[in-house]
C-alpha positions as CSV (number, residue, x, y, z in Angstrom):
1,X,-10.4,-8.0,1.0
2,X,-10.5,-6.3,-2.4
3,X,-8.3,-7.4,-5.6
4,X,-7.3,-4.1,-5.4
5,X,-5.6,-4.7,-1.7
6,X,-4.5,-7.8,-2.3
7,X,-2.4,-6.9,-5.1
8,X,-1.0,-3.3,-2.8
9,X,-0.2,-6.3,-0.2
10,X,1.9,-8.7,-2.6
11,X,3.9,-5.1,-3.4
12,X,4.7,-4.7,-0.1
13,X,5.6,-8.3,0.7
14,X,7.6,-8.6,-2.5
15,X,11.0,-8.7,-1.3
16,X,10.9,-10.9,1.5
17,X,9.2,-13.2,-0.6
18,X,10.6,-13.8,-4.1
19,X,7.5,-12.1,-5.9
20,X,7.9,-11.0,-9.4
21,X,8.4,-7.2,-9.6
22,X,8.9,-5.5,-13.2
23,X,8.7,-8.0,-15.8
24,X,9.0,-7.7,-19.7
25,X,5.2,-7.6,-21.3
26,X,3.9,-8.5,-24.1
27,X,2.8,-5.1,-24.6
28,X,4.1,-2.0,-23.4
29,X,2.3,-2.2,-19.8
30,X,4.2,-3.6,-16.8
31,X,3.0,-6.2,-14.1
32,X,2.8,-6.1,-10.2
33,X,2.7,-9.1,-7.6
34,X,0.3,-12.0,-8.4
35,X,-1.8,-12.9,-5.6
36,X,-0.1,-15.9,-3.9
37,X,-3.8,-17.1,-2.1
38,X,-5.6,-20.1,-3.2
39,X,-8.9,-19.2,-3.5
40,X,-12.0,-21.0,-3.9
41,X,-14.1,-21.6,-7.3
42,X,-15.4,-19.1,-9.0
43,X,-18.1,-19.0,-11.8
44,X,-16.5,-20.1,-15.1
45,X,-14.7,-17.7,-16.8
46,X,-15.5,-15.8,-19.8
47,X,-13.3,-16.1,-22.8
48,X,-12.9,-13.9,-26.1
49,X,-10.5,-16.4,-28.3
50,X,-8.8,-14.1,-31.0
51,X,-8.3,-14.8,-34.6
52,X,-4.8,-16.4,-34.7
53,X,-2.4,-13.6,-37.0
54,X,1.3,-13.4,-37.4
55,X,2.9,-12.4,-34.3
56,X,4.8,-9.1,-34.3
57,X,8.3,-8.7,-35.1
58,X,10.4,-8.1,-32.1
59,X,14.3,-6.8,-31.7
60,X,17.3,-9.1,-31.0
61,X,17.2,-10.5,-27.3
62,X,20.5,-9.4,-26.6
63,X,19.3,-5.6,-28.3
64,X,19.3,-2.5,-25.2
65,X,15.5,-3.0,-25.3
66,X,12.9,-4.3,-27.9
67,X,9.8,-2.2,-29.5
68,X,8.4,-2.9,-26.1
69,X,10.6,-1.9,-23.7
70,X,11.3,-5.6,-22.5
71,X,15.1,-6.0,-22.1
72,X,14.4,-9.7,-21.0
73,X,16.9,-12.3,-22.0
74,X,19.0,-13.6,-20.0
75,X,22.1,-13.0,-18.4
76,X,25.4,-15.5,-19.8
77,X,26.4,-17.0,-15.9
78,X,28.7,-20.0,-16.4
79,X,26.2,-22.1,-15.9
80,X,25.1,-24.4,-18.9
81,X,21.7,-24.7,-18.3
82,X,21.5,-20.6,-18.1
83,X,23.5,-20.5,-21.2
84,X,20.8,-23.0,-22.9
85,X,17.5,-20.9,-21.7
86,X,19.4,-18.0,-22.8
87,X,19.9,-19.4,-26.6
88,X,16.0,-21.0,-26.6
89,X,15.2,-17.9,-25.5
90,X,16.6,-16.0,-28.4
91,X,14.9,-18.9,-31.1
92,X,11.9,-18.0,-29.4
93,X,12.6,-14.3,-30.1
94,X,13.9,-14.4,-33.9
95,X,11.3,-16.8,-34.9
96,X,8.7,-14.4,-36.9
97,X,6.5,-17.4,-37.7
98,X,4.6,-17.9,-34.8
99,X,1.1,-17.1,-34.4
100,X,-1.2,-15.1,-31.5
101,X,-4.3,-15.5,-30.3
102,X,-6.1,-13.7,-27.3
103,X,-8.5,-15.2,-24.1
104,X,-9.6,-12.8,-21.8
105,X,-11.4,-13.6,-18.3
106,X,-13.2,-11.3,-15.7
107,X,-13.5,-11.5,-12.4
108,X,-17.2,-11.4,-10.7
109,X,-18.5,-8.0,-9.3
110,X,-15.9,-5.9,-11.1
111,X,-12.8,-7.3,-9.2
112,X,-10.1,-7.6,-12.4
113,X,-9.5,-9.3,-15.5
114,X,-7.0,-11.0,-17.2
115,X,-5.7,-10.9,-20.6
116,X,-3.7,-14.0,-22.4
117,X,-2.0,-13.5,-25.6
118,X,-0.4,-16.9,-26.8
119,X,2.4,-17.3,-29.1
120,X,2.2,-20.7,-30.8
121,X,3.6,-22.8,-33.6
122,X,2.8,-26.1,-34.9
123,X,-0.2,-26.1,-31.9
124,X,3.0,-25.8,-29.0
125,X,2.7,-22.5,-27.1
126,X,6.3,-21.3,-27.3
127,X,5.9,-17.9,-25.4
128,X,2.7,-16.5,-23.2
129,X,1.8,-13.1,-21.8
130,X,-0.6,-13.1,-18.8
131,X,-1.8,-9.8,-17.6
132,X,-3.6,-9.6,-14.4
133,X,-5.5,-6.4,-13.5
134,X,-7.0,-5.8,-10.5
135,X,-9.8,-3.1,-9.8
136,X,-8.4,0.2,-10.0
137,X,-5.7,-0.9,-12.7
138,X,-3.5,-2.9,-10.5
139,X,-1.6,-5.3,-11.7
140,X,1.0,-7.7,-12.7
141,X,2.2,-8.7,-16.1
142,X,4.1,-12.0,-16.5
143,X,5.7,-13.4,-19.7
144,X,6.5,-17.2,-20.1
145,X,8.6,-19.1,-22.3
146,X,8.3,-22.6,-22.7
147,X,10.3,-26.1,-24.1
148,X,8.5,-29.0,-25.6
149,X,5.5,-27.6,-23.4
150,X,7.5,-27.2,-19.9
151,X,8.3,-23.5,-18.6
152,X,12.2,-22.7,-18.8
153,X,12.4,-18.6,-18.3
154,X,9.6,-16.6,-16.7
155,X,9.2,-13.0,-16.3
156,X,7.4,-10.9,-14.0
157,X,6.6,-7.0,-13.8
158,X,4.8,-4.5,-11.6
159,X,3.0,-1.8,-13.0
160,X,4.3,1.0,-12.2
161,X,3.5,2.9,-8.9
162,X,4.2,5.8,-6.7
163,X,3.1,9.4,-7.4
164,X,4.7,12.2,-9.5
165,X,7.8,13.2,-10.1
166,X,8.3,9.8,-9.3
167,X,7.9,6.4,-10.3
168,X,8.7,2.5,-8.8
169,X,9.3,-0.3,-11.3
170,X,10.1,-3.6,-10.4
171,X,11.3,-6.9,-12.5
172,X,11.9,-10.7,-11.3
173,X,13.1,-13.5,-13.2
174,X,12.6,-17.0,-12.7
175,X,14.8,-19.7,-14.6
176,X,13.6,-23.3,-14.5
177,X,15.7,-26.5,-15.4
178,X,13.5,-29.7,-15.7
179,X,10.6,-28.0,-13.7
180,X,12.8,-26.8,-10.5
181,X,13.8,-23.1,-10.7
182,X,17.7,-22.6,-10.7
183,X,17.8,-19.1,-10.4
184,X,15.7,-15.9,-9.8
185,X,17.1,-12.6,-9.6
186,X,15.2,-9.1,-9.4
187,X,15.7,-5.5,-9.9
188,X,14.0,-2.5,-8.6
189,X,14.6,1.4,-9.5
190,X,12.8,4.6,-8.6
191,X,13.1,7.8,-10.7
192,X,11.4,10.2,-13.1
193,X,8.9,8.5,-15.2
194,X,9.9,9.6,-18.4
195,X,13.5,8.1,-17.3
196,X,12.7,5.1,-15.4
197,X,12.7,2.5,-17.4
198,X,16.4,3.2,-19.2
199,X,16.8,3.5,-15.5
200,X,15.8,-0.4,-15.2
201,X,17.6,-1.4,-17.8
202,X,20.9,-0.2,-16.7
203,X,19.8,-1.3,-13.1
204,X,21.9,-4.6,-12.3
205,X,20.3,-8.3,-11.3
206,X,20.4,-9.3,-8.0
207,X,20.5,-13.1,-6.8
208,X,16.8,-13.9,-4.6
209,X,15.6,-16.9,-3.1
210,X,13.2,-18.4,-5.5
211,X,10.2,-18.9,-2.8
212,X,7.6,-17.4,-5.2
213,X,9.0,-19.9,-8.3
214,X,6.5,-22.4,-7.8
215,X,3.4,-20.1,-7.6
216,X,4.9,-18.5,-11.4
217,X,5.1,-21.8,-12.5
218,X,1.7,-23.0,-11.4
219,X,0.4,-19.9,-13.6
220,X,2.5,-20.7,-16.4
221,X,0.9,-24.4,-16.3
222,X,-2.8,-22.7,-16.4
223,X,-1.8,-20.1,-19.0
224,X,-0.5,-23.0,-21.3
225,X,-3.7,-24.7,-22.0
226,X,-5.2,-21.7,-23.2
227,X,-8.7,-21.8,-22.7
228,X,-9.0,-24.9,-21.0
229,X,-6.9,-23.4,-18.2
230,X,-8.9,-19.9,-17.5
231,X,-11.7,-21.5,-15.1
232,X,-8.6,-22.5,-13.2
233,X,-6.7,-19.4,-14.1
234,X,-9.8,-17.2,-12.7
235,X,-9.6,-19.3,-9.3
236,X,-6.0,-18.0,-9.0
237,X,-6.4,-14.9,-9.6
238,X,-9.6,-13.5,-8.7
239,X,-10.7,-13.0,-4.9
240,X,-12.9,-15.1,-3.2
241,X,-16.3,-14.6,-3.4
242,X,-17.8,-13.1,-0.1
243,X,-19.2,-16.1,2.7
């Protein structure tokens, strides 16, 4: 099966099964379903490591959207250990000293590519932004923040689909208390594509099961250790090589 199919197929299947849909980036694209498959070793993956820089100012967490149209922290629900991701969340946010650097991994035969940007300080990833893109632009962009090296608030969005005048975006959250998710909610709007996503924005949470948690979190570990993660990364991701 293509990557391209693959990734049409985890659309499909997303609500039943907890999949990720429109996620905040770290850039101004959005993120479909990662493929949930395990799938056998692939050659090793290629990486392009970027020269580490300042990384870019971004707007309050609790702002209507930031400079990239990722209205991502989390919701206040009673719950302490929400409340907590929510304010590590916002230090990870505010803090203007951390510093980027890029890997980037294709698939064999022209299948997709990924793209990691890593935001780091003191040599601890605090925030990553995994974009997977399958052949035929595809895709799913995920955004992970991390405590003392353990995920705690995950993000996942679908690029956006459908054809003119209108356009599909999804978003799923994941929230994670000593490696167990605790909540994941999603969000899903259709509308005009120049008005979609203040459409998402406004567009309330809703409560899911949390069946796809541990597949985000298995990425989140891979994405972590940077470069010594992608040959595992490009297993995930990429589809198996023909028998």
């Amino acid at each position: 099966m293509s990557r391209s199919a693959m990734i049409f197929a985890g659309v499909l299947l997303a609500a039943g099964c907890g999949r990720g849909d429109r996620a905040p980036a770290s850039s101004s694209s959005r993120a479909a379903e990662v493929p949930g498959g395990e799938h056998s070793a692939s050659p090793p993956a290629a990486t392009t490591p970027a020269t580490a820089q300042p990384a870019p100012q971004t707007a309050a967490p609790d702002a209507a959207a930031d400079a990239e149209h990722q209205s991502a922290a989390p919701e206040a629900s009673g719950d302490p250990r929400i409340d907590e991701i929510r304010k590590k969340y916002a230090e990870i946010q505010a803090d203007k000293g951390l510093q980027t650097s890029e890997l980037r991994m294709e698939c064999s035969g022209g299948e997709g590519r990924a793209e990691v940007r890593l935001h780091q300080k003191n040599g601890a990833v605090s925030k990553a932004v995994l974009k997977d893109i399958a052949a035929g632009d595809a895709g799913s962009t995920y955004q992970f923040y991390y405590d003392g090296g353990r995920l705690i608030f995950a993000l996942n969005d679908a690029f956006p689909f459908g054809e003119p005048p209108k356009t599909l975006l999804r978003q799923r959250r994941y929230y994670y208390h000593q490696g167990s998710p605790i909540l994941c909610t999603r969000k899903s709007v259709e509308g005009p594509s120049d008005k979609v996503d203040s459409m998402l924005h406004q567009a309330p949470n809703e409560p899911v099961d949390c069946s796809f948690a541990p597949k985000v979190e298995r990425l989140a570990s891979m994405v972590v250790k940077g470069a010594a993660g992608m040959d595992e990364l490009k297993k995930q991701l990429c589809p198996r090589p023909p028998r």
